[in-house]
PyMOL Python script that loads the backbone (N, CA, C, O; Angstrom):
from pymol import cmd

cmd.read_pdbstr("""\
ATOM      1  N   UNK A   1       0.829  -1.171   0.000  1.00  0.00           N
ATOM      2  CA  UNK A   1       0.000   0.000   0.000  1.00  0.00           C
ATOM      3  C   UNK A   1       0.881   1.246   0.000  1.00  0.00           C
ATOM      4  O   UNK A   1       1.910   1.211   0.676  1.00  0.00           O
ATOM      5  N   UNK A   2       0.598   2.272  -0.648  1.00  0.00           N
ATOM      6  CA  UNK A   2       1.292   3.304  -0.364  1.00  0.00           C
ATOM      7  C   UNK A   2       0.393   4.757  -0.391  1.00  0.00           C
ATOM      8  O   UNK A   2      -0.449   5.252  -1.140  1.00  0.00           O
ATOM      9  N   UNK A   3       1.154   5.184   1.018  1.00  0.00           N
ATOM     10  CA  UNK A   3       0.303   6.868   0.948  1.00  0.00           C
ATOM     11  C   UNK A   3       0.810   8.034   0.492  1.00  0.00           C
ATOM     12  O   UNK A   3       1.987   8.393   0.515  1.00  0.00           O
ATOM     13  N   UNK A   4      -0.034   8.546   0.120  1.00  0.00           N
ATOM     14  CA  UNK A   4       0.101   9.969  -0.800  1.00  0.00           C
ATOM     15  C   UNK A   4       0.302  10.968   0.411  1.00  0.00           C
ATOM     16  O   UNK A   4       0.056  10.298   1.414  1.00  0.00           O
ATOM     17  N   UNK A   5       0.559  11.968   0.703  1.00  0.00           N
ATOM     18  CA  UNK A   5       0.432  13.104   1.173  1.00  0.00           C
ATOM     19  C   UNK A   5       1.158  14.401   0.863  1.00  0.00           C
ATOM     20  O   UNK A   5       2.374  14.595   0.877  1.00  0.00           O
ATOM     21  N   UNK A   6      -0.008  15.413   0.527  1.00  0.00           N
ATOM     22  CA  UNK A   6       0.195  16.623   0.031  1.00  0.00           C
ATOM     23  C   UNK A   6       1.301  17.616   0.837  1.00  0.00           C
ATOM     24  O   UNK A   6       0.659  18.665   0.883  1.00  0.00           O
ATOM     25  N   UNK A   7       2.149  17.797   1.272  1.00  0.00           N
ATOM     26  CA  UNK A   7       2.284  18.636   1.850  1.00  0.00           C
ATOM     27  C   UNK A   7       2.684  20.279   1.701  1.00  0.00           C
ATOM     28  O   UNK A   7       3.015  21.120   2.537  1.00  0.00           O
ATOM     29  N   UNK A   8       2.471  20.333   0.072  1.00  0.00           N
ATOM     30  CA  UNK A   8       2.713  21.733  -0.553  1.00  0.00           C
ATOM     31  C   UNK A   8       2.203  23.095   0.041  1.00  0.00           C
ATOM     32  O   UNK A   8       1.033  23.476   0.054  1.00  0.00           O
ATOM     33  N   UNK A   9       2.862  23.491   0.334  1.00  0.00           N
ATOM     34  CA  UNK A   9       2.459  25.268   0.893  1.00  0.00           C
ATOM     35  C   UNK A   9       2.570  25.246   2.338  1.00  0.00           C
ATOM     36  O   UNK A   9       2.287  26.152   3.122  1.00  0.00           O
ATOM     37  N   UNK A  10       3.109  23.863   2.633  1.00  0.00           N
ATOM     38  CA  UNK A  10       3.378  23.579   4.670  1.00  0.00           C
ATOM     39  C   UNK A  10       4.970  24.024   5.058  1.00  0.00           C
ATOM     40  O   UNK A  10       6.021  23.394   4.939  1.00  0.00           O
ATOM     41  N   UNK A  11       4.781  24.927   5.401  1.00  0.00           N
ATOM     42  CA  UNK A  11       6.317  25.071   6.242  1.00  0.00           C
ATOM     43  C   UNK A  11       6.574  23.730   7.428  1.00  0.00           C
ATOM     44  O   UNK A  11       5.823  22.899   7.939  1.00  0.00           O
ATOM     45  N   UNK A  12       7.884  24.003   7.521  1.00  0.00           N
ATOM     46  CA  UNK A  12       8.631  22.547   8.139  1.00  0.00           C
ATOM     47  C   UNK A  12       8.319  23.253   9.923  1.00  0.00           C
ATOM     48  O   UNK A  12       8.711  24.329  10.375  1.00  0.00           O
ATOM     49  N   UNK A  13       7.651  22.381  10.472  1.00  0.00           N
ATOM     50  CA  UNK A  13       7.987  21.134  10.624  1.00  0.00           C
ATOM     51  C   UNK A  13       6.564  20.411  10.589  1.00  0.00           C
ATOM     52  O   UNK A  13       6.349  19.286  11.040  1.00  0.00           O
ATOM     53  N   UNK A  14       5.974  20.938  10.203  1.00  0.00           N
ATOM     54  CA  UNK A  14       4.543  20.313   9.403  1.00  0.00           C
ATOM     55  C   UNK A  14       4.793  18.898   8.832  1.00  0.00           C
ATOM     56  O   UNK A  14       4.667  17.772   9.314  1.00  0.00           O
ATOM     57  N   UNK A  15       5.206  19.382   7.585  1.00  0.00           N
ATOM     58  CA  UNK A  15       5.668  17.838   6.419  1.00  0.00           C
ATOM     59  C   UNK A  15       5.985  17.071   7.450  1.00  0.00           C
ATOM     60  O   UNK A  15       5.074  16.478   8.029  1.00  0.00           O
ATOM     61  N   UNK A  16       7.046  16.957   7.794  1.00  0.00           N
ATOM     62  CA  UNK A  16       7.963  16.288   9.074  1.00  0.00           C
ATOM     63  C   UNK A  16       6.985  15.596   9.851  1.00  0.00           C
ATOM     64  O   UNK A  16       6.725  14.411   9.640  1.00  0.00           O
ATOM     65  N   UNK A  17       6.519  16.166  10.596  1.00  0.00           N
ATOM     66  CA  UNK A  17       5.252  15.750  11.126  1.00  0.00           C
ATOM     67  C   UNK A  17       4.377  14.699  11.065  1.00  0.00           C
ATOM     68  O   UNK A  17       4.203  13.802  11.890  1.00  0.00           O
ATOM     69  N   UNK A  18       3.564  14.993   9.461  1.00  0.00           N
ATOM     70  CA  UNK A  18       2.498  14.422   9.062  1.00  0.00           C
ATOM     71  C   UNK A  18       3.224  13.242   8.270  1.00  0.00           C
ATOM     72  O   UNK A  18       2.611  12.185   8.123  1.00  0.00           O
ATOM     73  N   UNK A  19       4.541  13.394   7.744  1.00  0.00           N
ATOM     74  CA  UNK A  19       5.245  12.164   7.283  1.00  0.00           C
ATOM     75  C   UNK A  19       5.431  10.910   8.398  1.00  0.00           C
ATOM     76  O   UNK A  19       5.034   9.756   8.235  1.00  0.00           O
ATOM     77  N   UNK A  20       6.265  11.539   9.778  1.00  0.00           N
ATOM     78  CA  UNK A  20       6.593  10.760  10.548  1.00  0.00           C
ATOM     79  C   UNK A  20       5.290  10.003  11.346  1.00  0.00           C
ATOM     80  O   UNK A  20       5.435   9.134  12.206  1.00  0.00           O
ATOM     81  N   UNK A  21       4.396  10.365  11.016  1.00  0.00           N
ATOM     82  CA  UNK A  21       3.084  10.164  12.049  1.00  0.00           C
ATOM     83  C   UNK A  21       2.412   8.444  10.873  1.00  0.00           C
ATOM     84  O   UNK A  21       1.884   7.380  11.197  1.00  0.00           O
ATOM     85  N   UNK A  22       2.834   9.048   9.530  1.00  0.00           N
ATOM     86  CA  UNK A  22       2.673   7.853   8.619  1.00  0.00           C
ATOM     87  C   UNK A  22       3.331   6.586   8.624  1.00  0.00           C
ATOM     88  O   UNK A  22       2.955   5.430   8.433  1.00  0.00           O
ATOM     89  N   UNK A  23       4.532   7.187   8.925  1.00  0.00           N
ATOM     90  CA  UNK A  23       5.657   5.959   8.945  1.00  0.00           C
ATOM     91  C   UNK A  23       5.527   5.337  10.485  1.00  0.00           C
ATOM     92  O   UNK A  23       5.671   4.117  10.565  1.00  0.00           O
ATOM     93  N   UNK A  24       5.312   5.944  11.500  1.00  0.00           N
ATOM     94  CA  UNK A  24       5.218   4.964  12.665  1.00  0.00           C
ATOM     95  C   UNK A  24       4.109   4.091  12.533  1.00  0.00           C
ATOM     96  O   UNK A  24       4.046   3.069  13.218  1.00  0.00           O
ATOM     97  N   UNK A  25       3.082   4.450  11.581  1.00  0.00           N
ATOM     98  CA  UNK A  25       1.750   3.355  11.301  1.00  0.00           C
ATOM     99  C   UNK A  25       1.885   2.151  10.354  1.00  0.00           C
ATOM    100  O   UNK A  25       1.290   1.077  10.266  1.00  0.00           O
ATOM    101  N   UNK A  26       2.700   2.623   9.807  1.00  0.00           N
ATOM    102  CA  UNK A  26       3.310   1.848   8.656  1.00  0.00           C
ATOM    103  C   UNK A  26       3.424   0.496   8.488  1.00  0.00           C
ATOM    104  O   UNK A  26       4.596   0.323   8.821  1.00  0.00           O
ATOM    105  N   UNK A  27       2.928  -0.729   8.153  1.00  0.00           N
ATOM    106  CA  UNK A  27       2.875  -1.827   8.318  1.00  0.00           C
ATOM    107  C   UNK A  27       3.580  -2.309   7.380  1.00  0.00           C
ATOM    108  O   UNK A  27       4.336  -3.225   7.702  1.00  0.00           O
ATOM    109  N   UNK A  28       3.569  -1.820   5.802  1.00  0.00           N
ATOM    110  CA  UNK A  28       3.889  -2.232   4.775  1.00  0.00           C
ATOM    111  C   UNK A  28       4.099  -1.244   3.546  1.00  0.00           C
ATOM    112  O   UNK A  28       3.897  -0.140   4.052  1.00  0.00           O
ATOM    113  N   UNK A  29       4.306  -1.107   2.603  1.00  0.00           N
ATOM    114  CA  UNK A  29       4.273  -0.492   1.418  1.00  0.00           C
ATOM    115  C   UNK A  29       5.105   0.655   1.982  1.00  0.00           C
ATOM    116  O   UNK A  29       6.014   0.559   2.806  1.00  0.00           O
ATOM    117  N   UNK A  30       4.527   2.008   1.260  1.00  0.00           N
ATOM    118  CA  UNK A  30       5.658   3.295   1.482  1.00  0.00           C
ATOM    119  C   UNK A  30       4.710   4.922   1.857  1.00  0.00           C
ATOM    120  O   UNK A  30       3.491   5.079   1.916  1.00  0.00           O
ATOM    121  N   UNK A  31       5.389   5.547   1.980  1.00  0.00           N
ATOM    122  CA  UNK A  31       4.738   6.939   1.792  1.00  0.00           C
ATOM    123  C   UNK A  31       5.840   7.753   0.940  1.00  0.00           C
ATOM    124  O   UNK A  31       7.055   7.887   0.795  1.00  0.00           O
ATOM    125  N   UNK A  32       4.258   8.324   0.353  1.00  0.00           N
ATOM    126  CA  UNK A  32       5.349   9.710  -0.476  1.00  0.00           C
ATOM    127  C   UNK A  32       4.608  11.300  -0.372  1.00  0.00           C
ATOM    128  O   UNK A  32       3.505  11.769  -0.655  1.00  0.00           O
ATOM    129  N   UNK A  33       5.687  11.732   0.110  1.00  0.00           N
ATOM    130  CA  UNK A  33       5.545  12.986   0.541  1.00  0.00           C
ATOM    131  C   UNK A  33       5.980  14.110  -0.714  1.00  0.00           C
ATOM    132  O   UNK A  33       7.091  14.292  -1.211  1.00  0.00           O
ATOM    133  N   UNK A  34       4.503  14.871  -1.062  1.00  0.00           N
ATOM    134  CA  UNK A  34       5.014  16.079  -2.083  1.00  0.00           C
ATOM    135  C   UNK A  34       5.260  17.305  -1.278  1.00  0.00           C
ATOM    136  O   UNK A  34       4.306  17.811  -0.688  1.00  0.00           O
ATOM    137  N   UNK A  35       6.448  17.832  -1.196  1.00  0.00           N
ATOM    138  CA  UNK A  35       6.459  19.039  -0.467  1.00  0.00           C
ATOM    139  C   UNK A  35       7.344  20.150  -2.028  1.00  0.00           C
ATOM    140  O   UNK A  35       7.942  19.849  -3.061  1.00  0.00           O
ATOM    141  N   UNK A  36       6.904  21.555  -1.293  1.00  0.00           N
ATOM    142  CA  UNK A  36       7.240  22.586  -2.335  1.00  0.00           C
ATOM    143  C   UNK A  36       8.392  23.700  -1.593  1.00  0.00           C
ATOM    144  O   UNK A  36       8.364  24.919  -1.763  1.00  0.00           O
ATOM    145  N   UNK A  37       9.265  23.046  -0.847  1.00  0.00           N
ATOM    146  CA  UNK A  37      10.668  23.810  -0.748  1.00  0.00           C
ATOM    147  C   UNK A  37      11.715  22.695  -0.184  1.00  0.00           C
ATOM    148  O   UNK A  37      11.564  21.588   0.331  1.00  0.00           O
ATOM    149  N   UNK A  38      12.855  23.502  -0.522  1.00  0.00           N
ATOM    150  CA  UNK A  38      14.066  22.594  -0.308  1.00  0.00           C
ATOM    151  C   UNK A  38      14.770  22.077   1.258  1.00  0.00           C
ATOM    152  O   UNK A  38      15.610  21.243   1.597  1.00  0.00           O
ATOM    153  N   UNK A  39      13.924  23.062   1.936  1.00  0.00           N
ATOM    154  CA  UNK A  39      14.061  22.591   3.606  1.00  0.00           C
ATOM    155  C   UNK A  39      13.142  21.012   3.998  1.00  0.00           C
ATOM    156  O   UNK A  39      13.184  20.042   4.755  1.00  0.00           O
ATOM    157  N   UNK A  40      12.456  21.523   3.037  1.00  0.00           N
ATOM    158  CA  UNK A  40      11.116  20.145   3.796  1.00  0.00           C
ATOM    159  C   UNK A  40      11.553  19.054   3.194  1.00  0.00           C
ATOM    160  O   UNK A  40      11.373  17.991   3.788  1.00  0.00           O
ATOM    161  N   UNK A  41      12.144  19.042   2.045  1.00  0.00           N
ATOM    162  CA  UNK A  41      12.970  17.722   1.348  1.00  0.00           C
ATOM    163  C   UNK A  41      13.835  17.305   2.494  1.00  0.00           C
ATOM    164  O   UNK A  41      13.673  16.439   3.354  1.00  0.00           O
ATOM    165  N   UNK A  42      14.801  18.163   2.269  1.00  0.00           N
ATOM    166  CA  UNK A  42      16.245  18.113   3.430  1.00  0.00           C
ATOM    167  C   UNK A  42      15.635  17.341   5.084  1.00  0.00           C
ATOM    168  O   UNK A  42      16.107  16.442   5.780  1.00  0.00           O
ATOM    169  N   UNK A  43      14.664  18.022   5.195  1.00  0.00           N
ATOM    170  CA  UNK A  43      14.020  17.502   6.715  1.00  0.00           C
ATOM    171  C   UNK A  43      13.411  16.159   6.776  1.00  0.00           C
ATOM    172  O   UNK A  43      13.591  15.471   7.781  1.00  0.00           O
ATOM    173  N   UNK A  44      12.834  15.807   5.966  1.00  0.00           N
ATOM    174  CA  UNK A  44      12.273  14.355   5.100  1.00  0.00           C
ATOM    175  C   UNK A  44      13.394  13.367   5.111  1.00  0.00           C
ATOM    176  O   UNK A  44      13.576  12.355   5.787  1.00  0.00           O
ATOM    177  N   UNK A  45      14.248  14.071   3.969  1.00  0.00           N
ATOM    178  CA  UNK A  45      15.357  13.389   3.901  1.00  0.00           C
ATOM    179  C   UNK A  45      15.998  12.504   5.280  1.00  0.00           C
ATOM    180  O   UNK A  45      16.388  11.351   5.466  1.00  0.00           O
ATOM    181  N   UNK A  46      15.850  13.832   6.162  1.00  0.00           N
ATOM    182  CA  UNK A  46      16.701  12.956   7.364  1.00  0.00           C
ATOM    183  C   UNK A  46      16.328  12.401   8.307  1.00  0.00           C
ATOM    184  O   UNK A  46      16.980  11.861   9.201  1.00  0.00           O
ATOM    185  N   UNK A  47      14.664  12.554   8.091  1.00  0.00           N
ATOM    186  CA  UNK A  47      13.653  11.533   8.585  1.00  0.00           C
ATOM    187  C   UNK A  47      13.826  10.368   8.571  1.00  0.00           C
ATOM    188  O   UNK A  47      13.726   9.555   9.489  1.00  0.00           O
ATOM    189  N   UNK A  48      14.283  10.139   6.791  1.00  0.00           N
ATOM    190  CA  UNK A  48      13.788   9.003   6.809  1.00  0.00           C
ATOM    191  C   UNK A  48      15.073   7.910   6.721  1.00  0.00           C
ATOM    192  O   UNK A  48      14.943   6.704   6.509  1.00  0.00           O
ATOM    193  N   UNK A  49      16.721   8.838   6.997  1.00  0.00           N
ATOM    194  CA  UNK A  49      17.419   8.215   7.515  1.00  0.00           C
ATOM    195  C   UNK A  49      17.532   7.763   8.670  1.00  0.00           C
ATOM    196  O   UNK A  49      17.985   6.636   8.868  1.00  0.00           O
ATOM    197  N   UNK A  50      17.151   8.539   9.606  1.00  0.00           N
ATOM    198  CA  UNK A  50      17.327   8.501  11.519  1.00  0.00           C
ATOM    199  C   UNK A  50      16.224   7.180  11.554  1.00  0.00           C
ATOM    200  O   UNK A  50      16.282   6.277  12.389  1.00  0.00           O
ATOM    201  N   UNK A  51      15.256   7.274  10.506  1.00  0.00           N
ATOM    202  CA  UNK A  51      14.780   5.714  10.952  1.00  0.00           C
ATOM    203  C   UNK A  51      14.845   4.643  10.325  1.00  0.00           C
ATOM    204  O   UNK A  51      13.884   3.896  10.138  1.00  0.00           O
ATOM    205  N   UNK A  52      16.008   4.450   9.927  1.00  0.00           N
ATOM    206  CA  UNK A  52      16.025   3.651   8.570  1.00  0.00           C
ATOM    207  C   UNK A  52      16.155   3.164   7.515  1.00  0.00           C
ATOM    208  O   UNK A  52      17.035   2.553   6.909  1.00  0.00           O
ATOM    209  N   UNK A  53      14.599   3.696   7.248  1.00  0.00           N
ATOM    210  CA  UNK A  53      14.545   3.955   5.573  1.00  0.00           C
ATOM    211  C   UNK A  53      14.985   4.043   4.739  1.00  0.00           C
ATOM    212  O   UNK A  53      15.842   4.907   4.552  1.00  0.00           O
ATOM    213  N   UNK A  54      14.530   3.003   3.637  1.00  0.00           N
ATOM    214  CA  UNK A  54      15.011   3.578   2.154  1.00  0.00           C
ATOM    215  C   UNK A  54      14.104   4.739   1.415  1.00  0.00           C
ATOM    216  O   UNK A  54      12.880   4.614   1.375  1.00  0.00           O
ATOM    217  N   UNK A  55      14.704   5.762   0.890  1.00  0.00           N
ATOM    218  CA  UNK A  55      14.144   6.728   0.220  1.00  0.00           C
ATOM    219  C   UNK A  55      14.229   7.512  -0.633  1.00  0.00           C
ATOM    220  O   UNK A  55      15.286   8.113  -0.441  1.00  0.00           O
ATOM    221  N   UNK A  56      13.806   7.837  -1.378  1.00  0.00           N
ATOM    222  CA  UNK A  56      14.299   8.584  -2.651  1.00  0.00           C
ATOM    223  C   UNK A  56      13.782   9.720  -3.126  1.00  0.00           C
ATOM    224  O   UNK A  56      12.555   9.679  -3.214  1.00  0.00           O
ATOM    225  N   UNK A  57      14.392  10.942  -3.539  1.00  0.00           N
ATOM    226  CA  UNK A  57      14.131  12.304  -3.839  1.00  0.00           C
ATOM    227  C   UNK A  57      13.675  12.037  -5.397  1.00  0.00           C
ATOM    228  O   UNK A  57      14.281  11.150  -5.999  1.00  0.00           O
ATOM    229  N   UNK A  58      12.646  12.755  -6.071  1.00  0.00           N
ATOM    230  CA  UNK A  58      12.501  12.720  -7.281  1.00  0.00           C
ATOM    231  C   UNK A  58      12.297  14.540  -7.109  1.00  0.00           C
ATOM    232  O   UNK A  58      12.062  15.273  -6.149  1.00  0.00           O
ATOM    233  N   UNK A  59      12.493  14.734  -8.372  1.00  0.00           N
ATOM    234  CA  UNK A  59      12.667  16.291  -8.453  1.00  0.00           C
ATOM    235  C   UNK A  59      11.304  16.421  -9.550  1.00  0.00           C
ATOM    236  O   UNK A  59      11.119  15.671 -10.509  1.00  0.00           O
ATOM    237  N   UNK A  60      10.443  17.539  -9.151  1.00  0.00           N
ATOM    238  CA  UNK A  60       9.446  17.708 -10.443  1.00  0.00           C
ATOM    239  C   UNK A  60       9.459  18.666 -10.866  1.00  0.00           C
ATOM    240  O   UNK A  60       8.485  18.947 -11.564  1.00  0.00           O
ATOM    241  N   UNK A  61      10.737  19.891 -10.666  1.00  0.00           N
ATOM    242  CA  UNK A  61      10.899  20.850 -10.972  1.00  0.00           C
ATOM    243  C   UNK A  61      10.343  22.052 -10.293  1.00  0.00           C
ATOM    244  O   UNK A  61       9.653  21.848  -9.294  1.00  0.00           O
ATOM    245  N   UNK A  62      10.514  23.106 -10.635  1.00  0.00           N
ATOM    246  CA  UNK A  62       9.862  24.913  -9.803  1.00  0.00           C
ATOM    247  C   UNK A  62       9.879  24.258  -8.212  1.00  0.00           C
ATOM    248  O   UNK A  62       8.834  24.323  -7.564  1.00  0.00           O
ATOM    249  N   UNK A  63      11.004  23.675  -7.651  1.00  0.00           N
ATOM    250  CA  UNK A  63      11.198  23.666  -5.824  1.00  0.00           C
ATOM    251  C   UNK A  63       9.946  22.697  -5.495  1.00  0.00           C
ATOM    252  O   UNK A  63       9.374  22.866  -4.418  1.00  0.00           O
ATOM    253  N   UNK A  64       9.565  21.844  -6.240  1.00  0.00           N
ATOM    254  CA  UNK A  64       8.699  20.505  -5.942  1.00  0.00           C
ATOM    255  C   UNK A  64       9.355  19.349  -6.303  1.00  0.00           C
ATOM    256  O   UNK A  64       9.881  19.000  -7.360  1.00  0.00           O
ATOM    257  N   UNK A  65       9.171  18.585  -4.753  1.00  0.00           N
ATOM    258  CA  UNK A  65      10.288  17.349  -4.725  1.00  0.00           C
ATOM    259  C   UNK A  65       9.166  16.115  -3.998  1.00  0.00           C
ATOM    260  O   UNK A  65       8.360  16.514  -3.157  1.00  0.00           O
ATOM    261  N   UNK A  66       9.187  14.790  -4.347  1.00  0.00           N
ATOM    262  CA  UNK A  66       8.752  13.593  -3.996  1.00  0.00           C
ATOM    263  C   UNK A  66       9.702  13.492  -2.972  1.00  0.00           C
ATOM    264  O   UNK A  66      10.866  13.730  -3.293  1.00  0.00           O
ATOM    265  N   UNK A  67       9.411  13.128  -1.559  1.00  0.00           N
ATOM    266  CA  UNK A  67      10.120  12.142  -1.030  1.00  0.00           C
ATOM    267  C   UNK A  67       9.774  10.988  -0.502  1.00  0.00           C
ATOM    268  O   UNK A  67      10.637  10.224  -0.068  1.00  0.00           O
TER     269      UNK A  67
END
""", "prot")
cmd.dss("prot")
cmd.show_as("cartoon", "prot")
cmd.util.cbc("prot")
cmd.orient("prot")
């Protein structure tokens, strides 16, 4: 299964937040987080090292990043 979540126009530590609140539920599959600046990537990013995770940045261009 995997979840979507929007987090465009959320300053950090929002994303962060609503990501990490996914992943402690997490049974299986993945989450992907759309955020629209380069802090909330970076913060994601190291989310989802400190627990772990495999994860990957996709870039969609104009400061919108998958993580």
């Amino acid at each position: 299964m995997e979840k979507y979540i929007d987090a465009k126009g959320l300053a950090c530590p929002k994303p962060v937040i609503l990501t990490k609140k996914e992943l402690d539920a997490l049974k299986e599959g993945s989450v992907r987080t759309e955020v629209d600046n380069m802090v909330a990537k970076e913060n994601l990013s190291k989310l989802a090292s400190s627990m772990n995770f495999e994860y990957t940045v996709e870039n969609l261009g104009e400061e919108r990043f998958i993580v």
